[in-house]
C-alpha positions as CSV (number, residue, x, y, z in Angstrom):
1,X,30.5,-37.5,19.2
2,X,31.4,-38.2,15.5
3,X,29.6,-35.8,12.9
4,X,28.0,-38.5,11.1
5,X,26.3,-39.5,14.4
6,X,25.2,-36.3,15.3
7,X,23.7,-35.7,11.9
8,X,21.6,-39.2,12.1
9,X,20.7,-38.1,15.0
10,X,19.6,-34.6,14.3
11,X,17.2,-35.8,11.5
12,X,15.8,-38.7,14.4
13,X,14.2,-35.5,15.4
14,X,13.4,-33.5,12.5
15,X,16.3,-31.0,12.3
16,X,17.5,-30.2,9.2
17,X,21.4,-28.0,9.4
18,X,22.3,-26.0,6.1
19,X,25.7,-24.6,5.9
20,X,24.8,-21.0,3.9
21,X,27.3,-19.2,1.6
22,X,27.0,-15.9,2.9
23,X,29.2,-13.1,1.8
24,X,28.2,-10.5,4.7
25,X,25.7,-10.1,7.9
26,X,25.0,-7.2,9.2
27,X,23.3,-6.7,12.5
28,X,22.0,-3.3,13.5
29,X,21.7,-2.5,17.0
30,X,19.3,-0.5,18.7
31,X,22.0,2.3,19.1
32,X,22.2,2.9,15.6
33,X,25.6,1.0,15.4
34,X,26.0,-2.4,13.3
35,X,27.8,-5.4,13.8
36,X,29.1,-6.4,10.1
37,X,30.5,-9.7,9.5
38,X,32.6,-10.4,6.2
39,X,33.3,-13.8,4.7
40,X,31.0,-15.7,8.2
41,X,30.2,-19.0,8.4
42,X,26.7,-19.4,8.3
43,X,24.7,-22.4,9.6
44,X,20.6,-22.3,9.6
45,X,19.2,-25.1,11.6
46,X,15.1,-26.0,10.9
47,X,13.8,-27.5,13.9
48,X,10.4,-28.7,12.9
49,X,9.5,-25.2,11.3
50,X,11.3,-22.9,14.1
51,X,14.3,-21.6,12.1
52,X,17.8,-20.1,14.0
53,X,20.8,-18.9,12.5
54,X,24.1,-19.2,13.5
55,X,27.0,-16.5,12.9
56,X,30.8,-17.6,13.4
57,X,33.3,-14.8,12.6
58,X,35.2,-11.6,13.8
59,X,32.1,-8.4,13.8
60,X,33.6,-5.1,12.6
61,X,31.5,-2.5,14.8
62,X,30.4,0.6,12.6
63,X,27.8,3.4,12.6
64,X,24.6,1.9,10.9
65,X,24.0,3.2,7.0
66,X,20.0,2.0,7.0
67,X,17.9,4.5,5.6
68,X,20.9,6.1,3.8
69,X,19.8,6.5,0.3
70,X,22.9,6.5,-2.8
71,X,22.2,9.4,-5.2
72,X,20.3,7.9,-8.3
73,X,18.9,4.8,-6.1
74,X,15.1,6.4,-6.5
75,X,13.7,8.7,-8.6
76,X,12.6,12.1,-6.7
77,X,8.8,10.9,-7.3
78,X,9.1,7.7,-4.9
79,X,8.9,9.2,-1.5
80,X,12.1,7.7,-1.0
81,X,11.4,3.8,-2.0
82,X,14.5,2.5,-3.8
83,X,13.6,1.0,-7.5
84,X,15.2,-1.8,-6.2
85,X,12.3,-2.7,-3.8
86,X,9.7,-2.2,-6.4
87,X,11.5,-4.0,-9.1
88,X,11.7,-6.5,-6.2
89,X,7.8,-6.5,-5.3
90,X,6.7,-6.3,-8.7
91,X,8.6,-9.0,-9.6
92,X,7.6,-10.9,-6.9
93,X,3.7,-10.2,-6.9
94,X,3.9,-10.4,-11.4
95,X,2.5,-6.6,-11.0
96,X,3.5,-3.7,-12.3
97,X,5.9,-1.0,-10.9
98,X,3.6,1.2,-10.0
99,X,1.0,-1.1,-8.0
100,X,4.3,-1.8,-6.9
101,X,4.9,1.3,-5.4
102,X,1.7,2.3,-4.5
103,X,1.5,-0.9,-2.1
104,X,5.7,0.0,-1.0
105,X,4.4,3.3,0.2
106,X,1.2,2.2,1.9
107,X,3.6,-0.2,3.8
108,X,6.4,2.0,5.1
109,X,8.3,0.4,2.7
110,X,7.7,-3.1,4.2
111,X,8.4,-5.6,1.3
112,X,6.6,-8.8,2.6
113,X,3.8,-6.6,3.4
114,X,3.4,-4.8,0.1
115,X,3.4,-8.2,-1.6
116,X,1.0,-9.4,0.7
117,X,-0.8,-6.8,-0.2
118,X,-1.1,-6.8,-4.1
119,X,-1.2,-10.5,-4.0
């Protein structure tokens, strides 16, 4: 089937396909490994609200960094949230850093849920 038709077709039935310029995915894995793929092609379909991504590229396997904190990323007063993430939420939420971080640490350091929760 030709491209063009396929795409008609798709939007028929309410799919929209956006090619993404993604620089890197990471997936971490339940074993504390990560599946990192550099320079991927990826493609997020919308199928009437129900999103899917698709990854196409060669995974380099590695041991996971999450929850590895670089020296100077927080200040020793943060509990370990990264200024990043409260720049982020305050930002975000048009509060300040501290109500920021307040809501960062009553969260776990959930984002979405700190700015649900200041908002």
């Amino acid at each position: 089937m030709n491209p063009r038709k396929m795409k008609q077709m798709m939007e028929q039935m309410g799919i929209d396909v956006d090619e993404l310029d993604a620089t890197e995915v990471v997936i971490r894995l339940e074993d504390g490994s990560e599946l990192v793929f550099d320079d991927a092609d990826v493609t997020r379909m919308d199928a009437r609200g129900q999103e899917t991504y698709q990854v196409i590229g060669e995974p380099e396997e590695r041991e996971s960094t999450a929850g590895e904190v670089e020296a100077g990323e927080t200040d020793g007063e943060s509990g370990g949230i990264p200024e990043d993430d409260v720049e982020l939420v305050a930002a975000r939420a048009g509060v300040s850093a501290e109500e920021a971080r307040e809501a960062l640490e009553a969260t776990g350091g959930d984002l979405a849920a700190a700015i649900d929760r200041v908002e």
